[in-house]
ROZALO-596196 format. One record per residue (C-alpha): residue number from 0; x, y, z. Coordinates in nm, 2 decimals, always signed. Layout:
<bamar:NUM | x:X | y:Y | z:Z>
...
//
This chain:
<bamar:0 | x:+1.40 | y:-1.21 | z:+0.64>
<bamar:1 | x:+1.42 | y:-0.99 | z:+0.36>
<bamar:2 | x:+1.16 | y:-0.68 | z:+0.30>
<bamar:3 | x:+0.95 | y:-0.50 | z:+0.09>
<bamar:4 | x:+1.07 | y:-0.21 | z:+0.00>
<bamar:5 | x:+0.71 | y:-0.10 | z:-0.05>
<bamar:6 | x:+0.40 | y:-0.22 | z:-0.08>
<bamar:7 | x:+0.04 | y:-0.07 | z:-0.32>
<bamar:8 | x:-0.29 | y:-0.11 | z:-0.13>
<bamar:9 | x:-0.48 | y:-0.06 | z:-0.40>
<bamar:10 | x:-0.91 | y:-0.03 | z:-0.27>
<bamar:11 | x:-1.19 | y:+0.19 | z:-0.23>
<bamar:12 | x:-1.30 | y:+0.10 | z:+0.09>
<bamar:13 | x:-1.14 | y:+0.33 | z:+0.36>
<bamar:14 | x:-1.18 | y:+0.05 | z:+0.64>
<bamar:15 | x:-1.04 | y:-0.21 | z:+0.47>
<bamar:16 | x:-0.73 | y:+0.02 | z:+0.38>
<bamar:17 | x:-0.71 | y:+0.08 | z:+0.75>
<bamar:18 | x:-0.72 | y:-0.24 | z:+0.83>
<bamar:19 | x:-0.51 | y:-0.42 | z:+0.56>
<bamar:20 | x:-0.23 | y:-0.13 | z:+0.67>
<bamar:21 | x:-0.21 | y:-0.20 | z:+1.05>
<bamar:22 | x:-0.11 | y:-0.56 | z:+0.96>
<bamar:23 | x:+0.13 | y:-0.52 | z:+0.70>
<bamar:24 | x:+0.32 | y:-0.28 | z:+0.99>
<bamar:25 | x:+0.27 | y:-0.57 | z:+1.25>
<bamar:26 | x:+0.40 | y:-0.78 | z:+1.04>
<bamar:27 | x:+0.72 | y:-0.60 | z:+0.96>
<bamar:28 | x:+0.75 | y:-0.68 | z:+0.59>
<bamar:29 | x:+0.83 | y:-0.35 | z:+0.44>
<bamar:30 | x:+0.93 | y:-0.01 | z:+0.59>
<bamar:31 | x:+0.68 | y:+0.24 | z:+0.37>
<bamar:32 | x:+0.32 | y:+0.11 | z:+0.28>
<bamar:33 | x:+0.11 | y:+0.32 | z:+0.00>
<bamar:34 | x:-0.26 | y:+0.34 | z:-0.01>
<bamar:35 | x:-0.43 | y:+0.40 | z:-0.34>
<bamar:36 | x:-0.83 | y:+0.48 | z:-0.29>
<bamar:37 | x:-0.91 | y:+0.36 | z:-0.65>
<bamar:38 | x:-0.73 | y:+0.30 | z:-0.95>
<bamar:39 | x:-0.65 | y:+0.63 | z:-1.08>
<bamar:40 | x:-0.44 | y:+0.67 | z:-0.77>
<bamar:41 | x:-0.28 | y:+0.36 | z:-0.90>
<bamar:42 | x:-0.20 | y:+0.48 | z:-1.23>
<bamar:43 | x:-0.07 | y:+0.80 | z:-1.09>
<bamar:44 | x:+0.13 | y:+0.64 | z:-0.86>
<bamar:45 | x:+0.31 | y:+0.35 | z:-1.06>
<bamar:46 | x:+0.36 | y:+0.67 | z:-1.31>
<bamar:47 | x:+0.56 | y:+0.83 | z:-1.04>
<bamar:48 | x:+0.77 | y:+0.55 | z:-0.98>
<bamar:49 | x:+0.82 | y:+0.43 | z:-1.33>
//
C-alpha cells in the first residue's frame, strides 16, 4: 500500500489531536503526521510548504 507522505491534523482540542495521531501511526499510512492547534497554524503551515 502506498503512503502519505504527510498528513495536517488540523483542531483545537489537544485530546482529540492526541488521539487522532496515535491512530494514524497504528495505522501506518504516512511516515510524518503534523498537528495544527487552530487554523492560523494551518495557514502558516501550508505557507511553509507551498
Amino acid at each position: 500500500m502506498n503512503k502519505f507522505r504527510r498528513i495536517l491534523l488540523v483542531d483545537d482540542d489537544a485530546v482529540t489531536n492526541y488521539v487522532n495521531e496515535e491512530l494514524i501511526s497504528e495505522m501506518n499510512i504516512t511516515d510524518q503526521v503534523i498537528v495544527a492547534e487552530n487554523g492560523a497554524g494551518h495557514l502558516t503551515f501550508s505557507v511553509k510548504i507551498g
